[in-house]
N, C-alpha and C positions, 0 to 999 in steps of 0.2 A: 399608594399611588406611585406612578414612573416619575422617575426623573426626568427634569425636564430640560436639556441639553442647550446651551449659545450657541451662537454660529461660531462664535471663536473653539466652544468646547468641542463642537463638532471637527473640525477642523485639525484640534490638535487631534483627537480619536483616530480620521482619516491618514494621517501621518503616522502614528502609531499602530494603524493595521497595514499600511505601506511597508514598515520597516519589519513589522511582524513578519509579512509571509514572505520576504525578499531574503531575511535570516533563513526562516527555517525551511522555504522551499513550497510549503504548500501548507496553509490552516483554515479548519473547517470552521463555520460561522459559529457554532457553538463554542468551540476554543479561541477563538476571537470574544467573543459577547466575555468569557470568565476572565481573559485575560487584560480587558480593556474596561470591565466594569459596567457599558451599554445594554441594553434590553436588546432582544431577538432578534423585534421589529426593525428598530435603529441600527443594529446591524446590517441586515437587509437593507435594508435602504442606504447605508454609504455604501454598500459593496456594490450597488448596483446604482450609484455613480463615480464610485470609481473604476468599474468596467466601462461607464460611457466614455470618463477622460480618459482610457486606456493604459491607467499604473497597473492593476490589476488583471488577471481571466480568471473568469469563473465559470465554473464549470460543476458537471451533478456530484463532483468526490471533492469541490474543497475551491480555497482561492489559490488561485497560482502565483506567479511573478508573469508569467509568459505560458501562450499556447503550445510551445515547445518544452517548455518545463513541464507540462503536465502530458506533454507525448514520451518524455524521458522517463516521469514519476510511473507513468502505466508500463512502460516496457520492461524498467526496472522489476516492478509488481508480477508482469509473466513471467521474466526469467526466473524470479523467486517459489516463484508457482509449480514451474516446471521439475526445479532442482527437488522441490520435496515433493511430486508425484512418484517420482526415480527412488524404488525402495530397492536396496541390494537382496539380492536373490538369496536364501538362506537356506539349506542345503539342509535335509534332515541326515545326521549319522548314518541312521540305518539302513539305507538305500544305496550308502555303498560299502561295495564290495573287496574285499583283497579275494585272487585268484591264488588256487597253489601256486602258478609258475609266477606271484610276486607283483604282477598287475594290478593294477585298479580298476574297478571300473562300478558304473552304477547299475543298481536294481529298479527294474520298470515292476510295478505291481501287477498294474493292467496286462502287459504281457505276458507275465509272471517268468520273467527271462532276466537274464544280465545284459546289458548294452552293449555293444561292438561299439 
């Protein structure tokens, strides 16, 4: 059976997920519930009074400290996004060519020509 929580224990919990997500920036209910020792529900439920007194935001990716912290947490997350979509371009050996007069240049298949 759950644990059954004070209003004092509560309280200290509530201060303990304050100071949680203010440290690390943003923590999801499940990493709150392991690091605080509370059940899911009880979770839920401070989080979503302390988004009424407004310590926290919450939001569908996690608690925040601020509505801005979690517009900085997502921008950061695209640029990260972007950086590894950008694969550098890897050039097979074979496709190029040296010219007798010392040139380089590449081999098209499809045309079956050297590149200008």
């Amino acid at each position: 059976m759950a644990k059954v929580f004070t209003q004092e224990e509560r309280e200290k919990i509530k201060g303990q997920v304050v100071e949680l997500v203010r440290r690390s920036g943003r923590e999801t209910l499940r990493q709150l519930e392991a690091k605080t020792g509370a059940t899911r529900y009880l979770m839920s439920v401070l989080a979503r009074e302390l988004v009424a007194s407004g310590d926290v935001y919450n939001s569908g990716y996690g608690l925040f400290p601020s509505e801005q912290a979690r517009k900085d947490w997502q921008n950061a997350r695209k640029k990260l996004s972007r950086a590894k979509v950008k694969k550098p371009v890897v050039v097979d050996p074979d496709l190029i060519w040296s010219l007798p007069d010392g040139e380089i240049r590449r081999y098209d298949r499809r045309m079956n020509i050297i590149c200008r």
